[in-house]
N, C-alpha and C positions, 0 to 999 in steps of 0.2 A: 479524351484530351488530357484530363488531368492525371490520367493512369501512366497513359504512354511517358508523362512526360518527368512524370518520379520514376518511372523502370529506367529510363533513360539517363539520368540524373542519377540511379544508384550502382546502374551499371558501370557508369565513369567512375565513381567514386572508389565504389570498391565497396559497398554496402556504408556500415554506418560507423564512425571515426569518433565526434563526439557527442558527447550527453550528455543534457542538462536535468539535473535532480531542482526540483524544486520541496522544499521543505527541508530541513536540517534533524528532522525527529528519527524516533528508532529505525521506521519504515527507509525515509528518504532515506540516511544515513547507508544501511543494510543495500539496497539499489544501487546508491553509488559504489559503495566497492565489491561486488560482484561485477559491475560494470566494467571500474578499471579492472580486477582482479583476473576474471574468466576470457571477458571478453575482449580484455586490452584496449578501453575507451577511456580518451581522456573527458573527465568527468568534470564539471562545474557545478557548484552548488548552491544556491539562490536561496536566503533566508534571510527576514527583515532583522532577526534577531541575533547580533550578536554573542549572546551566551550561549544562544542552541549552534548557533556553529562550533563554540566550544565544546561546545557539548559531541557533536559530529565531530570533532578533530581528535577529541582522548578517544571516542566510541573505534575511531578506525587504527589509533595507533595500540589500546588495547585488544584489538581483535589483532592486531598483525604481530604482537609481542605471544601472543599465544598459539597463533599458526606455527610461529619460528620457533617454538619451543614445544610445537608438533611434531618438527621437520614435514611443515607441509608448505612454505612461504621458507623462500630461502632469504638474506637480508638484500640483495642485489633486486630482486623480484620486487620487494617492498620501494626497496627507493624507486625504481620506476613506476609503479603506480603514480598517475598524473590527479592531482585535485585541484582544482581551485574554489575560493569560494566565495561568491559576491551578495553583497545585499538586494542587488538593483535587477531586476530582472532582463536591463537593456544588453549586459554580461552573458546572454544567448544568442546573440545576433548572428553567431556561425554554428550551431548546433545543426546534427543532424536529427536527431530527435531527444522530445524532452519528456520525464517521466513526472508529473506533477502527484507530490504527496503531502501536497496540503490538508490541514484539515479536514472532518468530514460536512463539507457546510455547501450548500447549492451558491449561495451567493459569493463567498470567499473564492469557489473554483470559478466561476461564471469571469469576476472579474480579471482573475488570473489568463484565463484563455484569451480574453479580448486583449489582454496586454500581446501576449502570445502570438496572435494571428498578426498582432501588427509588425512585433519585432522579429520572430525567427522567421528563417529564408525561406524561400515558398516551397523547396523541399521538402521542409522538417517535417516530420511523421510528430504530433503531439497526444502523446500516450497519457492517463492517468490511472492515480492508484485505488482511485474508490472501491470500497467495497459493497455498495447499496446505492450509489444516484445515479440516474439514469445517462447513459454513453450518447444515447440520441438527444436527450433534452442540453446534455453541455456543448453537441457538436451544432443545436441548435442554435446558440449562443453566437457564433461564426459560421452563418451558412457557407462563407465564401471559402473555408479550411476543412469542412464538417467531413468530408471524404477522408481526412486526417486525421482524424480522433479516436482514439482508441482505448478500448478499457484494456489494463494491464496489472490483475490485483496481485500481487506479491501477499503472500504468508509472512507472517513475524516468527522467529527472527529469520530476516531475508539471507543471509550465509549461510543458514543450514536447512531449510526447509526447503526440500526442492520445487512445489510447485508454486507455478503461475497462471492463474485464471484468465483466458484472452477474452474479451468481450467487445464484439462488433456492434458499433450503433448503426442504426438503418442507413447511414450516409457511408459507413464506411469502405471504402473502396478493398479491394481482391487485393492489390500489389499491398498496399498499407497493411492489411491484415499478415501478408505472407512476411514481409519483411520483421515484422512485430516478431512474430513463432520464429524465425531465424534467428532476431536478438537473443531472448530470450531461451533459443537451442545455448548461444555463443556463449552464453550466462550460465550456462550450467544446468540451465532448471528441464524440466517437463510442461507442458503444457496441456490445460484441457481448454475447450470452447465454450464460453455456458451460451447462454441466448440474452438480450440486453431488456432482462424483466428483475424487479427488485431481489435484492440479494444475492443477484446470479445461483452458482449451485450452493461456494460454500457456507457461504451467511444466509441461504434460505434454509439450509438444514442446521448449522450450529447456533443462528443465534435462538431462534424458538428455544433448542436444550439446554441454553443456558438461561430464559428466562424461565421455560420451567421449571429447572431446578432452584431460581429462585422463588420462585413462587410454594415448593415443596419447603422453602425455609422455614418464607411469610405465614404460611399454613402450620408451622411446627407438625409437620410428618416427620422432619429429620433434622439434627443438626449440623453445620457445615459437616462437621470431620464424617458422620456417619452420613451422609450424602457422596462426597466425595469420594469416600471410602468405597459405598456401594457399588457406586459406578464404575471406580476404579480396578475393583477386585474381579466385580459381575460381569464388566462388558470388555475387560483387557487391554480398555484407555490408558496413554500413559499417565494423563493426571484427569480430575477429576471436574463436572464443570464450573464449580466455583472456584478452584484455584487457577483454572484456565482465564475464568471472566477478570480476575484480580491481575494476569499477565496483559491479556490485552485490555485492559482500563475500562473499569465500568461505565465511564462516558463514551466511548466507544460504542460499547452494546447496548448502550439507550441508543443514541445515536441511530445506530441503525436499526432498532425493535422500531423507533418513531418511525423510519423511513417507509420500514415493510409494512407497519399499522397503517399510514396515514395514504403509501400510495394503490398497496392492496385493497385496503376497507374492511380487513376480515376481522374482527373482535379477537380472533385466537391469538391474531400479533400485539393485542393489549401491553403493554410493558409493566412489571410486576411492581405494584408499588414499594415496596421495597429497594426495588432498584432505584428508581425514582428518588425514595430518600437519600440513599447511601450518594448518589452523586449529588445532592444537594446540600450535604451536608460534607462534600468535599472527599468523602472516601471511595477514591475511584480508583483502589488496586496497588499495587507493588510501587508505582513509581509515584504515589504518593505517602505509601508509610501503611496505610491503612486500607481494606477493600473489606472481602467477607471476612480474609484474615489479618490481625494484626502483624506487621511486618516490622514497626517499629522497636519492638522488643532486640 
């Protein structure tokens, strides 16, 4: 019943028209204009914060000042891209689907969704960008939408990385799933499938080598540059993985080292104490000044 009745509902439509981004950070941001960019959706933006929409408003008109001085964004291209951007999440009340990149928090998403199921149209396909919590535990959240939810992890940064990780929770319905891989064709990107168990494929393989590698710190077998270096030279990585862990924020890669430790059980996912400090002590990468390497020099 509920398959037939989004096939039928997207068939009218013409697939999917607009899209709501939740969060205003590098991820959201990166979503929404491939959204409007690739796939010509008008995009709405939903963040409680004021300055990170500022933050999303220079992020997209520097990425389009540098397309156009690519000659890959012509200036007519640019002014049509559609954004808006609201505080209020009741601002999706005509979405066709939403791409939620909140936080990485069970609770922060949970409540978001319940907002969600109540206000977007019973259409909407409600995607998120997690990269570690569980697709079925958040579709659990809304059993009565749960055929709706989808994992959708976008790579950082989202305009030049082309993949996107799709992940089906147990509820997720066939149409929902197909439509999603269509989006995301429209987007530009590739897609692979993982299966809906912690870290899917790519955070169950990178984030372990980047706690190892901090752990080779904590241990003094090497120092950042001659770790970095090794890995970089020896295995033909573009960079190395502590200046990878400093781009995507070491709260981040706790973040999810916790999720893999806590929902696997395996001691190997332990998180490096080290890592532990340096987010505790506020240095968690490039976009705060300071990670394994100093930035603010």
């Amino acid at each position: 019943m509920h398959m037939h009745l989004l096939r039928r509902h997207f068939s009218s439509l013409g697939g999917v028209k607009k899209l709501g981004v939740i969060g205003c950070g590098q991820m959201g941001t990166g979503i929404g204009i491939v959204g409007a960019r690739h796939a010509g959706l008008e995009v709405t933006f939903v963040d409680p914060s004021s300055k990170q929409q500022d933050s999303a408003k220079s992020m997209i008109s520097g990425w389009c000042e540098k397309e156009i001085a690519k000659a890959r964004l012509t200036e007519s291209e640019r002014d049509s891209m559609k954004f808006e951007f609201s505080t209020d999440l009741t601002s999706l009340s005509d979405v066709d689907f939403v791409v939620e990149a909140a936080t990485e928090n069970f609770d922060i998403k949970s409540k978001i969704f319940q907002d969600l199921a109540s206000i977007t149209p019973a259409h909407a396909i409600l995607g998120t960008n997690t990269s570690s919590i569980s697709i079925s535990k958040i579709g659990g959240v809304i059993p009565e939408r749960a055929h709706q939810v989808i994992g959708m992890h976008f790579m950082n940064p989202v305009p030049v990385m082309t993949l996107v990780e799709v992940i089906r929770g147990i509820q997720t319905d066939d149409q929902v799933y197909a439509e999603t891989l269509n989006l995301a064709e429209k987007m530009g990107k590739t897609c692979t499938t993982a299966r809906d168990v912690p870290g899917f494929i790519a955070n169950r393989l990178l984030m372990p080598y980047i706690n190892e590698a901090a752990f080779a710190l904590y241990e003094g077998i090497g120092s950042v540059e001659d770790i970095d270096k090794t890995m970089k030279l020896g295995t033909n990585v573009p960079m190395g993985p502590l200046t990878l862990a400093d781009f995507i924020g070491l709260d981040t890669c706790l973040a999810i080292m916790r999720v893999l430790h806590q929902d696997l059980g395996d001691s190997k996912y332990r998180p490096c104490p080290l890592l532990v400090n340096y987010v505790n002590a506020g240095y968690v990468g490039k976009k705060s000044g300071r990670g394994f390497y100093n930035y603010s020099k």
